[in-house]
N, C-alpha and C positions, 0 to 999 in steps of 0.2 A: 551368644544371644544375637540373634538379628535387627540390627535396628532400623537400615535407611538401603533398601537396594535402587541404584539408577540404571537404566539400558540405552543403550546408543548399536542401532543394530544388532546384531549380534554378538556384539561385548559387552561385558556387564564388569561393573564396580560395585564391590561390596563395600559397606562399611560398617564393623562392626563391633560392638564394645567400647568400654570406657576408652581405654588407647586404639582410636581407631586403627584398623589395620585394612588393608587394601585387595583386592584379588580381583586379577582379572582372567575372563576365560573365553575364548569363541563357546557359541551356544546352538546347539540345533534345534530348533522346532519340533515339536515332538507331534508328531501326526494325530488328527482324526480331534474333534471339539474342545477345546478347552472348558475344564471342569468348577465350576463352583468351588471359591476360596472356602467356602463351608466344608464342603464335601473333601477338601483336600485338609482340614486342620484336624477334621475327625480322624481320618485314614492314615496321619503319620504320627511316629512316635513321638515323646515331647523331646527327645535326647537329639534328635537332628534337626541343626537347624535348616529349612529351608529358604529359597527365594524364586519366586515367582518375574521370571523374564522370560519374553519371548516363545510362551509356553512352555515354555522348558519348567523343570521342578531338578533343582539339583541340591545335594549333598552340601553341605558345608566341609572344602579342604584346607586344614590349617597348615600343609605342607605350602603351601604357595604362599599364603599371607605375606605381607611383607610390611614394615611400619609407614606410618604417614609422618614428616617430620617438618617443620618450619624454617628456612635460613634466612635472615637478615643482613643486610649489606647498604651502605651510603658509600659516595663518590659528592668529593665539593669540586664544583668544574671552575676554571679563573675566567671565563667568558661565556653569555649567550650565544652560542654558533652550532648551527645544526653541525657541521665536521666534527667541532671538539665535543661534543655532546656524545654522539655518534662513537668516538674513541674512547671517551671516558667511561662509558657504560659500558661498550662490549669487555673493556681490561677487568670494571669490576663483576660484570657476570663471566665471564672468563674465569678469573681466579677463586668465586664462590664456589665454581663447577671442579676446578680443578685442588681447592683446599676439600674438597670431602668427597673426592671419587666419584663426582656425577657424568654422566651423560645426558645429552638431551632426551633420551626414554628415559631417565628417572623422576624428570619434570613433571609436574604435574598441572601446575599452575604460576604465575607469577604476576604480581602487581607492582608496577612500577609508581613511584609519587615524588611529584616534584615543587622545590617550593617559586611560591607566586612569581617572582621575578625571572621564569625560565620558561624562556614561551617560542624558542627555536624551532621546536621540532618534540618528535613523541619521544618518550625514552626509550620505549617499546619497540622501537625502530631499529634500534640497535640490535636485537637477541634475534628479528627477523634478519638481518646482515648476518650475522653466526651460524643462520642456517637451523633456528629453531623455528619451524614452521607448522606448529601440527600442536602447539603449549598453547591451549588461552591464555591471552596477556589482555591485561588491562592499567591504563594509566588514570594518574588520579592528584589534584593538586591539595598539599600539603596547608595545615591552617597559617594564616599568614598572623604568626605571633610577632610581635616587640621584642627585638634581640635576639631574633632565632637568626640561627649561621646560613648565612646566602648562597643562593646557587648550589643545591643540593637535590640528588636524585638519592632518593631509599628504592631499596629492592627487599621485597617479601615473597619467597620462594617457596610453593608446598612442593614436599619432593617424596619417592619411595625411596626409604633409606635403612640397612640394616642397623647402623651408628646409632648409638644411647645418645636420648636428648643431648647429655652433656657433653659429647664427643664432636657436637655437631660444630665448624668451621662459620662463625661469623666473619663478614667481611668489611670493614673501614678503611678504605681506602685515603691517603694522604692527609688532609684536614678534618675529613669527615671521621677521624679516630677521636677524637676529643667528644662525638655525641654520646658514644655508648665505651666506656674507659671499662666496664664491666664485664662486653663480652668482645671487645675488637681483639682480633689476633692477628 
């Protein structure tokens, strides 16, 4: 089933289904007017699904699909210092990349958040130093609760990943293992 298709040039990202699933593909333009969504939902069978980019009408191929999956990651840093921030981030996106087989083409997005008292520098800063250049990132600061553990950068990573949810590699780096005792490994 087709639920949400986005285009960015001549790339297209499907997402489809209850377990979203991913596919991307270069697209040609398909010569000569583009046809009324009407005219094309009569003309095709219900068993394929299609998507509409870039004039293109293409097939749905489950050979390519690949899964959309979620990693989490915290690092508690002992100072405000753009340096140690800088270090601290890259060792934990480093090692969420390197506990479940990623590269930076598996990326797909990451939000970084940090709590109130950490105002050095972006966390973000960091994954652009690694040479991930090409990932939306965004930062974001974290609610400033009563008793919550200080100086803490979380990483929420959507990634293409063939790994069962369960397989997937959280990462807790040093102190910041005591947030989630559940899924730190």
């Amino acid at each position: 089933m087709c639920s949400r298709t986005r285009s960015s040039g001549f790339i297209r990202t499907e997402i489809t289904g209850a377990a979203p699933l991913v596919r991307r593909r270069a697209l040609t333009p398909a010569p000569g007017p583009r046809p009324s969504r009407a005219t094309v939902a009569r003309a095709v069978p219900p068993h394929i699904c299609l998507t509409w980019t870039e004039h293109t009408i293409t097939e749905r191929d489950e050979e390519h699909d690949v899964p959309v999956r979620a990693v989490r990651g915290a690092v508690q840093l002992e100072r405000d210092e753009p340096g140690h921030m800088d270090e601290q981030v890259a060792q934990l996106l480093s090692t969420i990349l390197e506990r479940n087989g990623l590269g930076a083409d598996d990326l797909i997005s990451i939000w970084f958040t940090a709590t109130p008292d950490l105002h050095s520098d972006f966390p973000a800063a960091a994954a652009r130093g690694l040479g991930i250049v090409d990932v939306p990132l965004i930062c974001a600061q974290e609610l400033d609760i009563e008793g919550a553990m200080p100086r803490v950068v979380r990483i929420l990573a959507h990634i293409e990943s063939d790994l069962p949810r369960s397989e997937i590699a959280h990462v807790y780096l040093g102190a910041a293992a005591a947030l989630r005792k559940d899924i730190a490994q």
